[in-house]
C-alpha positions as CSV (number, residue, x, y, z in Angstrom):
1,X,166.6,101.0,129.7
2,X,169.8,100.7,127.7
3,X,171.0,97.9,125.5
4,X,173.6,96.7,128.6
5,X,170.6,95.8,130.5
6,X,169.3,93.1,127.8
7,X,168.5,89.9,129.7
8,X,167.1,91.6,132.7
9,X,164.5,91.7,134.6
10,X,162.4,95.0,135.7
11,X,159.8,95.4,138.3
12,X,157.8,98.0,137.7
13,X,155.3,99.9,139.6
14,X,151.9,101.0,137.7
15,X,149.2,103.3,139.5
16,X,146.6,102.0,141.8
17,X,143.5,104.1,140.3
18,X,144.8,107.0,138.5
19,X,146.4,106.8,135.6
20,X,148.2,109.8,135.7
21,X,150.2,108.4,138.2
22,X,152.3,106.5,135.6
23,X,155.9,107.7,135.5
24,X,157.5,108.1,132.5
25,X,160.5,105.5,133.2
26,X,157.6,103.0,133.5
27,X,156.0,103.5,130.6
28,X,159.1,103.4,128.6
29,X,160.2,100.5,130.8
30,X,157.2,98.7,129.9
31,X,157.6,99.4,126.2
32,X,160.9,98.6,125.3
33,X,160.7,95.1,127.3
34,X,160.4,91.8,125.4
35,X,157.7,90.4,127.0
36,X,155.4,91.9,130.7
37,X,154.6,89.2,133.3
38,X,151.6,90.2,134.9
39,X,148.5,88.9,137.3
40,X,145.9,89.8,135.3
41,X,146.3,90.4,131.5
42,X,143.3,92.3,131.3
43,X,144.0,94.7,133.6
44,X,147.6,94.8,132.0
45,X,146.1,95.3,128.8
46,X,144.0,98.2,129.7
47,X,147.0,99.9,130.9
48,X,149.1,99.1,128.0
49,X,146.4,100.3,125.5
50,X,145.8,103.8,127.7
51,X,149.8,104.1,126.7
52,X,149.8,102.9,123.3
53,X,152.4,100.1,124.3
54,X,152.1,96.7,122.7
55,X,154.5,94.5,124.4
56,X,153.4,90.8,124.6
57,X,151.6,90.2,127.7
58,X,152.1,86.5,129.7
59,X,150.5,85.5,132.8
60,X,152.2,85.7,135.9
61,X,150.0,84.2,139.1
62,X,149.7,82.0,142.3
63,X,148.6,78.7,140.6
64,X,151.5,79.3,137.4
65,X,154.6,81.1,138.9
66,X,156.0,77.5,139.7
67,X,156.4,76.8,136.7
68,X,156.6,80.2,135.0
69,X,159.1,81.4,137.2
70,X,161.7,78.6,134.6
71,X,160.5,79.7,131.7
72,X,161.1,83.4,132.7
73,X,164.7,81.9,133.4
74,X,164.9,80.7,130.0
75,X,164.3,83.8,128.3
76,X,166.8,85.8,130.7
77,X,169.2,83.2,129.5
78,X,169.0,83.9,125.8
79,X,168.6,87.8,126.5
80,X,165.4,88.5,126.3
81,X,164.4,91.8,128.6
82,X,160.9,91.3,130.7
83,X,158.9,93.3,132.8
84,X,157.0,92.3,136.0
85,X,153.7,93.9,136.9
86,X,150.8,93.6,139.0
87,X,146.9,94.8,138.7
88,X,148.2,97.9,140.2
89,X,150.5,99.5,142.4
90,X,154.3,97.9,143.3
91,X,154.8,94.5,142.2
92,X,155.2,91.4,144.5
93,X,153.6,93.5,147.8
94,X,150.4,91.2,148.7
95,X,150.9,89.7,145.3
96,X,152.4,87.1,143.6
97,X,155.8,87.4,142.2
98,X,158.4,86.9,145.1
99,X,158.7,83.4,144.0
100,X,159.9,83.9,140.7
101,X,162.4,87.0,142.2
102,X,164.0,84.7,144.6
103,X,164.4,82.1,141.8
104,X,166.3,84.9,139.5
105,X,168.4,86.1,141.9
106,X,169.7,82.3,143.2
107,X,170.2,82.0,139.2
108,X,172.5,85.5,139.3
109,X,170.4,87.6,136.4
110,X,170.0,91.0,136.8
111,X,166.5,92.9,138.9
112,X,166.1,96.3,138.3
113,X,163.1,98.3,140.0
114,X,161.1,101.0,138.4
115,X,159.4,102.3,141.7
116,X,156.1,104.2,141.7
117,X,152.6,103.7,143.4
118,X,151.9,101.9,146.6
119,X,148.6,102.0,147.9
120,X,150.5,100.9,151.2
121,X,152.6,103.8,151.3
122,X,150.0,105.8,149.9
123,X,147.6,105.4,152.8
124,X,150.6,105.5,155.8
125,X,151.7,108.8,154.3
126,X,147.8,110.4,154.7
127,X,147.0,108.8,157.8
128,X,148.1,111.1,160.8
129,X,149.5,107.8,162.6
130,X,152.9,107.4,163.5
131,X,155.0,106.3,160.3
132,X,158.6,106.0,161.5
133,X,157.7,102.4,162.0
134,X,155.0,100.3,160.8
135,X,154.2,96.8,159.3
136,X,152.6,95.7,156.5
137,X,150.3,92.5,157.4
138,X,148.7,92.4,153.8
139,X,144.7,91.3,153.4
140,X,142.9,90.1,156.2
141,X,141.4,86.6,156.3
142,X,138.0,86.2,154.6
143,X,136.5,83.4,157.2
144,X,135.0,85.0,161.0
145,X,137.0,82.9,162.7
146,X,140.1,83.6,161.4
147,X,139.8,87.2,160.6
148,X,139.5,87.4,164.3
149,X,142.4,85.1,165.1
150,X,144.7,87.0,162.6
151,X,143.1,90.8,164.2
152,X,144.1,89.2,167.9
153,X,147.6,88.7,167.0
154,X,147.6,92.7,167.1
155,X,146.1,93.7,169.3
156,X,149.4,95.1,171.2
157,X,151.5,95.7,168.7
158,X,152.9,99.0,169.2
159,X,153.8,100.2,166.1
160,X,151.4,101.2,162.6
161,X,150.0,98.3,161.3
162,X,148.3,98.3,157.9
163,X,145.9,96.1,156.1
164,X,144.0,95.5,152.9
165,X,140.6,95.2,152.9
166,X,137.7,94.2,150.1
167,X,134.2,95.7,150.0
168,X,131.9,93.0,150.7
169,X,133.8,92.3,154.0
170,X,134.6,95.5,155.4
171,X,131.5,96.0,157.8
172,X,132.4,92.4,159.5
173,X,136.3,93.3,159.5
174,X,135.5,96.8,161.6
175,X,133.2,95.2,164.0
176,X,135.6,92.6,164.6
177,X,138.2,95.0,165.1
178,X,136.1,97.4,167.8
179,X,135.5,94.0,169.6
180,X,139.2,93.2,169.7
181,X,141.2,96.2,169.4
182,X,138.1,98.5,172.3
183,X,136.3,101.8,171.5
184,X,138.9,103.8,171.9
185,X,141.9,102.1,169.4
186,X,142.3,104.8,166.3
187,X,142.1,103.3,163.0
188,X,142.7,104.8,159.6
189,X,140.7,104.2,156.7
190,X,140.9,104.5,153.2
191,X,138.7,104.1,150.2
192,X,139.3,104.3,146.3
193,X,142.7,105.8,147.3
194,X,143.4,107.8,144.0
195,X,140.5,107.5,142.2
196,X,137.6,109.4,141.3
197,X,135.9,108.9,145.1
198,X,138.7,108.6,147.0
199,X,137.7,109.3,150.7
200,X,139.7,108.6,153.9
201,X,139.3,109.0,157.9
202,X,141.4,108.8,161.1
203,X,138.9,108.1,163.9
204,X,138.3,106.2,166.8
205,X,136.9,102.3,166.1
206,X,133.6,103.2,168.4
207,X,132.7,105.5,164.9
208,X,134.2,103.2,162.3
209,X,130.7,101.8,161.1
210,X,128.8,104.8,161.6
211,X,131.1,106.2,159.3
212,X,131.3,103.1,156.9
213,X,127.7,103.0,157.0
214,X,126.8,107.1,156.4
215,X,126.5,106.7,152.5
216,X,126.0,103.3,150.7
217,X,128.8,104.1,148.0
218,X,131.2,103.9,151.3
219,X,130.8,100.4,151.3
220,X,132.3,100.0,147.3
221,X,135.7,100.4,145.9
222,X,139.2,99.0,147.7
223,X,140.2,99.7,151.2
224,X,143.4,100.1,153.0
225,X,143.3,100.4,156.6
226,X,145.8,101.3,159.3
227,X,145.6,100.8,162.6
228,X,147.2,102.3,165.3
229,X,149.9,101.5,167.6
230,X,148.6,100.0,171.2
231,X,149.0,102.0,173.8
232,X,151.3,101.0,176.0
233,X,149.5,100.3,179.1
234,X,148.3,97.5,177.0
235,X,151.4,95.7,178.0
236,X,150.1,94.3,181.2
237,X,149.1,91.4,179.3
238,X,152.2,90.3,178.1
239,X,154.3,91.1,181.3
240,X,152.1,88.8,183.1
241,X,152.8,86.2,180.8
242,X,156.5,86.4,180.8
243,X,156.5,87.2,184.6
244,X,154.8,83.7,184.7
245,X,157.3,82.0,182.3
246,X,160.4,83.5,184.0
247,X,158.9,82.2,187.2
248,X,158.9,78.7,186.4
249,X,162.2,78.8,184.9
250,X,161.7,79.4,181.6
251,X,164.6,81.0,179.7
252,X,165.3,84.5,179.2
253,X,165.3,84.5,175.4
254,X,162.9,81.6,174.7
255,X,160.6,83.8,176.9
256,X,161.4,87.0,174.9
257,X,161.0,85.0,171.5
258,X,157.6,83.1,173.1
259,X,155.7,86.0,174.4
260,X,156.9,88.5,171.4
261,X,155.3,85.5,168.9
262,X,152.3,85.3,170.6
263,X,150.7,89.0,171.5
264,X,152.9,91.1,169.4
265,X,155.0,92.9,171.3
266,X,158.0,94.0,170.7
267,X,161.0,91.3,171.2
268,X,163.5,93.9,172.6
269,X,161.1,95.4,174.6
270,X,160.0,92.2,176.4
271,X,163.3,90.8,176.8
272,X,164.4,94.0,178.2
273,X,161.4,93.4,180.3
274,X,162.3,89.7,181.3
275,X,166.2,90.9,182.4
276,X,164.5,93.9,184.8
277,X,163.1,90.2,186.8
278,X,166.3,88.3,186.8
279,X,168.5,90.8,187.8
């Protein structure tokens, strides 16, 4: 950071479990700030102390970033530097955070990013799925019946899909997903990616909770999972349903737009789909 960047704002990337994942740029980032935003300022502060940094710590969070996000403003005005982090990992990815970014940018300061860990990234880059394209769909929903809503709205999406996960709901998450996604779907899993007992799996979803359920400490720690693309026989069930729009007169592109919304596939694929009937 050099004194021409004063009155800026840094995003900066911490590690998600190993400390020695900290880059240097990030450490001296996060010392020569003003002031670090972050979720949690114990978390923060553990980190900070690990690197003998002792820049003020604010909190930065769902319930406060409406309001935060003007005071941050305020110090960028009179040139304070400040530094936005999360518990771990990039900033702003299943976190909060975007609100205040958008906010600075309509304003006109200054965002610089100081890239690093991403337990997203992380887990794609181990998996053995395909990674040339993939979505992120962040955590999955806590309540049954809309975990299995929000898991349905996948099930033929033909690309990587990747999802957080917490402990005490990942036995209901994978049997959810072998009753949606079949036996046969591949799904990735990782645990404590980083730490200590980091362990990790590609396997079929018939073997998911056999796995899960092999040792008791595989049902601790953070999970990412990734699941993989549908195979494209899978289709059927959205050709039928634009075969049926078409037929009654429906639009080529509101069908495209209608039937990619609602099962997840692809929007070029279908309408590419719909224009093999009209022609």
């Amino acid at each position: 950071m050099t004194s021409s960047e004063s009155g800026s704002v840094y995003v900066v990337a911490t590690p998600i479990g190993n400390m020695g994942d900290m880059g240097a740029r990030a450490i001296e980032t996060l010392a020569a700030v003003d002031c670090i935003y972050a979720e949690d300022t114990r978390q923060t502060h553990k980190l900070l102390q690990h690197f003998a940094i002792h820049s003020t710590v604010y909190q930065l969070h769902k319930h406060n970033e409406a309001a935060q996000k003007h005071a941050i403003a305020k110090q960028l005005d009179v040139g304070k530097s400040i530094a936005i982090v999360s518990d771990a990992g990039t900033p702003l990815i299943a976190d909060p955070g975007y609100v205040t970014i958008a906010h600075l940018r309509a304003l006109g300061h200054q965002i610089f990013v100081v890239p690093g860990c991403s337990s997203v990234v992380a887990a794609l880059s181990i998996s053995g799925l395909p990674s040339d394209t993939f979505q992120f769909a962040g955590f999955i929903p806590s309540k049954p019946k809309q975990r299995q809503t929000f898991l349905q709205h996948y099930q033929h999406v033909q690309q990587t899909t990747v999802f957080f996960e917490t402990p005490h709901r990942i036995a209901a998450c994978l049997a959810d997903c072998l009753a949606i996604f079949g036996s046969e779907r591949q799904l990735f899993i990782g645990r404590e990616l980083s730490k200590q007992f980091e362990e990790s799996t590609l396997l079929p979803l018939a073997d998911a909770t056999d796995w899960l359920t092999a040792h008791d400490k595989r049902q601790k720690g953070e999970f990412v999972l990734a699941l993989a693309p549908a195979d494209t026989t899978a289709e059927a069930d959205w050709q039928t349903l634009a075969r049926l729009m078409v037929d009654n007169g429906i639009s080529s592109k509101t069908t495209a737009t209608v039937v990619s919304s609602y099962t997840g596939a692809a929007k070029k694929t279908v309408y590419a789909f719909v224009l093999s009937l009209t022609r």
